[in-house]
C-alpha positions in Angstrom: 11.2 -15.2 -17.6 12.4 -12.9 -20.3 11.5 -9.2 -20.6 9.2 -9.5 -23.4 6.4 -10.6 -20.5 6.9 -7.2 -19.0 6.4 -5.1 -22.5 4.6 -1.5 -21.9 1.4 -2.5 -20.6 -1.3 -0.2 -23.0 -3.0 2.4 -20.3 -6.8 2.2 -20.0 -9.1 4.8 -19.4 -11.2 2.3 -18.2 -11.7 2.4 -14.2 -9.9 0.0 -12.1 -8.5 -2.2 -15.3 -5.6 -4.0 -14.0 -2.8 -3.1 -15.8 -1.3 -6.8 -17.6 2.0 -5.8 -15.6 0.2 -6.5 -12.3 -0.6 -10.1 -13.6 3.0 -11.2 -15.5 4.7 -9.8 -11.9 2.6 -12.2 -9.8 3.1 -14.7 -11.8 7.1 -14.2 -11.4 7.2 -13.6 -7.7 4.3 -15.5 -6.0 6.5 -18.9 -6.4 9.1 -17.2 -4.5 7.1 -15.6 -1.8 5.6 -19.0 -1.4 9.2 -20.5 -0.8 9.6 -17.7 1.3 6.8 -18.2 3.6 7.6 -21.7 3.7 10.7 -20.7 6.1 8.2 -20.2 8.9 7.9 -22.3 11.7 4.2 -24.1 11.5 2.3 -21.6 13.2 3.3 -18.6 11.2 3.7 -20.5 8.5 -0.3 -21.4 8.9 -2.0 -17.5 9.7 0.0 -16.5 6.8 -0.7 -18.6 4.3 -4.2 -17.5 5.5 -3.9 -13.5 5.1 -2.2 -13.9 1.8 -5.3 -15.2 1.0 -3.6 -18.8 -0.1 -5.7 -20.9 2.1 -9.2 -20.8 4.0 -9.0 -20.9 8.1 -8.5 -24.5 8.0 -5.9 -24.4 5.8 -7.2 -26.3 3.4 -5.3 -24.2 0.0 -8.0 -21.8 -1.8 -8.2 -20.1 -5.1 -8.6 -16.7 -3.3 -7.6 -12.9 -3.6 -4.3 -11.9 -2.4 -4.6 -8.4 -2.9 -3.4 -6.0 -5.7 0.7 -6.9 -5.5 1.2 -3.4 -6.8 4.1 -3.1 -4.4 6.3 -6.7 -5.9 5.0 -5.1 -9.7 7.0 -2.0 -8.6 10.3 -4.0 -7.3 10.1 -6.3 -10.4 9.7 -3.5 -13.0 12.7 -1.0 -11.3 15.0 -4.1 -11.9 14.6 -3.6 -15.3 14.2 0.4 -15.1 18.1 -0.5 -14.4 18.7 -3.0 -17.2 18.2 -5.8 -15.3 16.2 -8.7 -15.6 13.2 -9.2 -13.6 14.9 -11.9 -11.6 17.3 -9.7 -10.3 14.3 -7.7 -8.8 12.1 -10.8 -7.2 14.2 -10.8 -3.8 13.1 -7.5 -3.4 9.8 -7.8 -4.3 9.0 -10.9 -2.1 10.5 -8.4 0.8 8.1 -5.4 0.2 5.0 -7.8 -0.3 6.1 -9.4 3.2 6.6 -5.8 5.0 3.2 -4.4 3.2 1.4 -7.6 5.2 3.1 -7.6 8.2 1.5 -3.7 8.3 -1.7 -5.3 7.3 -2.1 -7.9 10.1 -1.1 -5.1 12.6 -3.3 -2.5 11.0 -5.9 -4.5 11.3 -5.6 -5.4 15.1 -4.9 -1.7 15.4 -8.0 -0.2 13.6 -10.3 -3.0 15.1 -11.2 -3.9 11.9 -12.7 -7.6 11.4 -12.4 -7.9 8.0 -10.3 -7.7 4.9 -10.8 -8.5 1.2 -14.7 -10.3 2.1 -12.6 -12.7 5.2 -12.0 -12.4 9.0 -8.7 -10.7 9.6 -6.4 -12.1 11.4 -6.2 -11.0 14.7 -10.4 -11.7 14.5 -9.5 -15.1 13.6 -6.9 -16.0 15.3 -7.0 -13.4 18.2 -4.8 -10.2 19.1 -1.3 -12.1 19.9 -1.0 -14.5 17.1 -1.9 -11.4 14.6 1.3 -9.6 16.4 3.3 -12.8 16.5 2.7 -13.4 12.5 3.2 -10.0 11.1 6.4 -10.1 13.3 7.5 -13.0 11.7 7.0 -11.5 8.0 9.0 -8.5 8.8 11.8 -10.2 10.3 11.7 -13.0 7.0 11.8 -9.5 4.8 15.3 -9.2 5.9 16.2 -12.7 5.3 15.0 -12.6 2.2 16.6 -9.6 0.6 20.0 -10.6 2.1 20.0 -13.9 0.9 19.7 -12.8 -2.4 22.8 -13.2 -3.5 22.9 -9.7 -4.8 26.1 -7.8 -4.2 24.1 -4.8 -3.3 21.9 -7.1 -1.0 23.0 -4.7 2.0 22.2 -1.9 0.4 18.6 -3.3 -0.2 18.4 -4.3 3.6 19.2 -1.1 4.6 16.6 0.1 2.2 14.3 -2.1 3.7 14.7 -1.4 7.6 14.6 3.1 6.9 11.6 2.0 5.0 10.4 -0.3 8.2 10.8 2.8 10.4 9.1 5.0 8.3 6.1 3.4 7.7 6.0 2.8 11.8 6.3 6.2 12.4 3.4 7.1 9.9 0.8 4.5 11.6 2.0 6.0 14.8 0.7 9.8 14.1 -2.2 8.0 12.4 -3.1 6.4 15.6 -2.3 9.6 17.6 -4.7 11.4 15.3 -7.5 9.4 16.4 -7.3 11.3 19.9 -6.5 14.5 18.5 -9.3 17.3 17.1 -6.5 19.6 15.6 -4.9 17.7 13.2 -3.4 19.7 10.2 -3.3 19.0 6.8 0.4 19.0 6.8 0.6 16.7 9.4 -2.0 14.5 7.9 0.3 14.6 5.0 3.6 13.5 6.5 1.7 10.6 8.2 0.5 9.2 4.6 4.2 9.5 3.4 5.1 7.4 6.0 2.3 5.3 6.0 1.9 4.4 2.6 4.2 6.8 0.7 7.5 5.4 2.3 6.9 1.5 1.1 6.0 2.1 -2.4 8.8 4.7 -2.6 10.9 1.7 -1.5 9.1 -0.6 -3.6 10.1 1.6 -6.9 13.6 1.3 -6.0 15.0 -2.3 -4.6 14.9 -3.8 -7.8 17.3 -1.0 -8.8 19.6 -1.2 -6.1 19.7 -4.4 -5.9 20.9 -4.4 -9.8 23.4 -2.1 -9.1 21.8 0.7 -10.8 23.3 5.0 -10.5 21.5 7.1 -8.5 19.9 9.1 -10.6 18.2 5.8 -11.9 17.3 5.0 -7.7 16.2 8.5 -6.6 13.9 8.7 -9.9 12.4 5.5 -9.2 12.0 6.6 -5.5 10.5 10.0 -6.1 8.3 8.3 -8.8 7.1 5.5 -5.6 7.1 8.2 -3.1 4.3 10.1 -5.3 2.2 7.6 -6.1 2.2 6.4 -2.6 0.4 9.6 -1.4 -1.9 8.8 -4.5 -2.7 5.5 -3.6 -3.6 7.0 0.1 -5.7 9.7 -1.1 -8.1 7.3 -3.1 -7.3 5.3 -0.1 -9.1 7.2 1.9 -11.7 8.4 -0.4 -13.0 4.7 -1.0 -12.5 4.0 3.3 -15.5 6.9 3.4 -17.8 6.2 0.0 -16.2 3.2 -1.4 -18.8 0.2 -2.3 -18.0 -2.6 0.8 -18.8 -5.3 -1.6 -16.0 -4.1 -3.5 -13.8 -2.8 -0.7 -14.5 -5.6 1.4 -14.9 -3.5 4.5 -17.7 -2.2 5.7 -19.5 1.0 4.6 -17.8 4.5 6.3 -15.4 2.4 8.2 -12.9 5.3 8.5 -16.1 7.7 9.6 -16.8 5.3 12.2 -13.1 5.1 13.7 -13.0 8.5 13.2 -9.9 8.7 11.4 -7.7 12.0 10.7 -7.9 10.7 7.1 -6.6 13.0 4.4 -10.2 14.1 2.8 -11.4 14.5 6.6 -8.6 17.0 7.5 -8.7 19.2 4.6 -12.6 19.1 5.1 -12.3 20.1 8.7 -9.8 22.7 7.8 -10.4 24.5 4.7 -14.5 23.7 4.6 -16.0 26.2 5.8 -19.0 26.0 7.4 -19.8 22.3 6.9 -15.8 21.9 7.6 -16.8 23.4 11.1 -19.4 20.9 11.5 -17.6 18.2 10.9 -15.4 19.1 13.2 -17.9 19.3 16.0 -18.7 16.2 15.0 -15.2 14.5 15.4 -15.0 16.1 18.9 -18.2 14.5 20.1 -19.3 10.5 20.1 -22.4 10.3 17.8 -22.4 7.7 15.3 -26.3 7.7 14.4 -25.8 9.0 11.1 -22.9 8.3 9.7 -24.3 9.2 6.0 -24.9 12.8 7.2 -21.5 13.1 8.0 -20.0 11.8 4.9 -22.2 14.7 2.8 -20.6 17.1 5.2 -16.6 15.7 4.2 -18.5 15.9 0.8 -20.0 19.6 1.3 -17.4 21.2 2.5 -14.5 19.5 -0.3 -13.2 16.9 1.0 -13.8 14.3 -2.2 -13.0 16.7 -4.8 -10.2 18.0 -3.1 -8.6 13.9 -2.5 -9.1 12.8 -6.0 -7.4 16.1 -7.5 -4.8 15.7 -5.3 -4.1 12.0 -6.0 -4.2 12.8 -10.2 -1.7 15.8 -9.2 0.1 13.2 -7.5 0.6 11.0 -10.3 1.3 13.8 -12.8 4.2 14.6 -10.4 5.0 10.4 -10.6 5.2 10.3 -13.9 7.4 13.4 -14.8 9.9 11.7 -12.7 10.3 9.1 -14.7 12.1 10.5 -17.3 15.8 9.1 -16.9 13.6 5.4 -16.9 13.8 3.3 -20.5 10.2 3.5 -22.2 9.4 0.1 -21.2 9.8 -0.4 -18.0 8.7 3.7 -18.4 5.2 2.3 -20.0 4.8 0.1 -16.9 5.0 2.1 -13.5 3.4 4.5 -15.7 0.5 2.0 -16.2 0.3 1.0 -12.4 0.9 4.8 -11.4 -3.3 5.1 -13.3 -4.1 2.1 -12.2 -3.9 3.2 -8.4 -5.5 6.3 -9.5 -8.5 4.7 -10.7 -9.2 2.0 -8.4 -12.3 0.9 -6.8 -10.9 -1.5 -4.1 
């Protein structure tokens, strides 16, 4: 694969267009996470060829959706933000794409939810242990993965990999504490999402890097430029888990209203909205879900839209000033996919 495939992708002002990077990336890494997977002993093996949307529950292989793969586009792209090529960069990419699913598969068993991109998740499929069991087995293959790689810096990368793992656990663990709290602030909500979400793209934007070898200044831009748009991609996250279209989303319609999470747009509405702020918050301390649409115009009434989707362009903003160090190409890229998650519907 040479580097002409990964050229500046043009930027779009149309909505949701998928930057050509996303597409030339998936092409590069999907053979390899496929080998990858393939390590698995048959049962894993099985339920995850079945999230990563590769076969139906039979197991009988499918043309289907395996999600966005903005995380591998990252890893590929920061390989040659270092002046390598994309090779170098696919170990870490079929790492990040493994962790991001193993959080999926919990997440899912976590939130309760029963289905992802139009499908049963797993643990609905396949029941509560198996879904623990199988996102277990992608985390642990991360490692394998990334330190087989034959990079010198493959340790470096692992370690990368494992901070990153802890991270992200710690962000799903305030989410979940949230969900029993009514006096969540914004800056708490904040430091979950950089765990959550902000913590693997981060790490995404940098393992091709450090796997190549590449100076710090090179790593910490790339990481700062991830870490940003990860807060970003949470923010319209949560926007579209409130008013995003299901048949687009795939989940159902005010799914994070009806788990009552301490989403980013909720806690700024609850704590800087006023009136309908206050009401919401009632709301969250009480157990009616009749009208779920009345309570998404309250997030909306008292700022809680407007307030996510500035945030998430400011976000980006700050993304792509980091970027500066980075050669124009690979620049044009992350700059592309940085919009992209911006503008997203799904």
């Amino acid at each position: 694969m040479t580097a002409d495939v990964f050229s500046a992708a043009k930027t779009t002002t149309v909505r949701s267009a998928v930057p050509p990077v996303l597409g030339s990336a998936r092409d590069v890494v999907q053979p390899a996470l496929r080998a990858a997977v393939d390590r698995l002993d048959d049962t894993s093996r099985a339920i995850s060829a079945y999230h990563l949307g590769w076969t139906d529950p039979n197991g009988v292989p499918v043309q289907g959706n395996g999600g966005k793969a903005v995380r591998s586009a990252l890893a590929v792209v920061s390989a040659q933000a270092a002046g390598a090529p994309v090779e170098v960069g696919v170990p870490g990419a079929v790492a990040v794409e493994l962790v991001h699913n193993f959080s999926l598969v919990h997440d899912d068993l976590m939130d309760g939810d029963t289905e992802r991109r139009h499908r049963p998740t797993v643990w609905a499929l396949y029941g509560s242990a198996s879904a623990i069991l199988t996102g277990d087995a992608m985390l642990a293959l991360a490692q394998e993965v990334v330190l087989d790689s034959g990079s010198p810096h493959a340790v470096s990368a692992g370690r990368l990999l494992t901070e990153t793992t802890r991270r992200l656990i710690h962000g799903q663990f305030l989410d979940v504490a949230f969900e029993q709290r009514d006096d969540v602030r914004l800056t708490e909500c904040v430091t979950m999402a950089a765990g959550k979400t902000g913590a693997l793209l981060s790490a995404s934007a940098a393992i091709g890097a450090v796997l190549a070898g590449a100076p710090a200044e090179v790593v910490d831009a790339l990481a700062v430029f991830g870490e940003e748009i990860g807060l970003a991609f949470q923010l319209v996250d949560d926007v579209l888990g409130i008013w995003g279209d299901p048949a687009v989303t795939g989940k159902s319609v005010y799914s994070d209203l009806r788990a009552r999470k301490k989403s980013l747009p909720i806690t700024y509405a609850t704590t800087h909205g006023g009136a309908a702020g206050r009401r919401l918050a009632e709301w969250l301390a009480g157990d009616d879900d009749t009208d779920l649409a009345r309570i998404a115009a309250l997030v909306d009434d008292a700022g809680g839209r407007e307030w996510a989707t500035a945030e998430a362009a400011r976000h980006v903003a700050t993304a792509e000033q980091a970027l500066a160090v980075i050669p124009p190409g690979p620049r044009a890229d992350l700059v592309s996919i940085a919009r992209f998650i911006a503008g997203r519907e799904a």
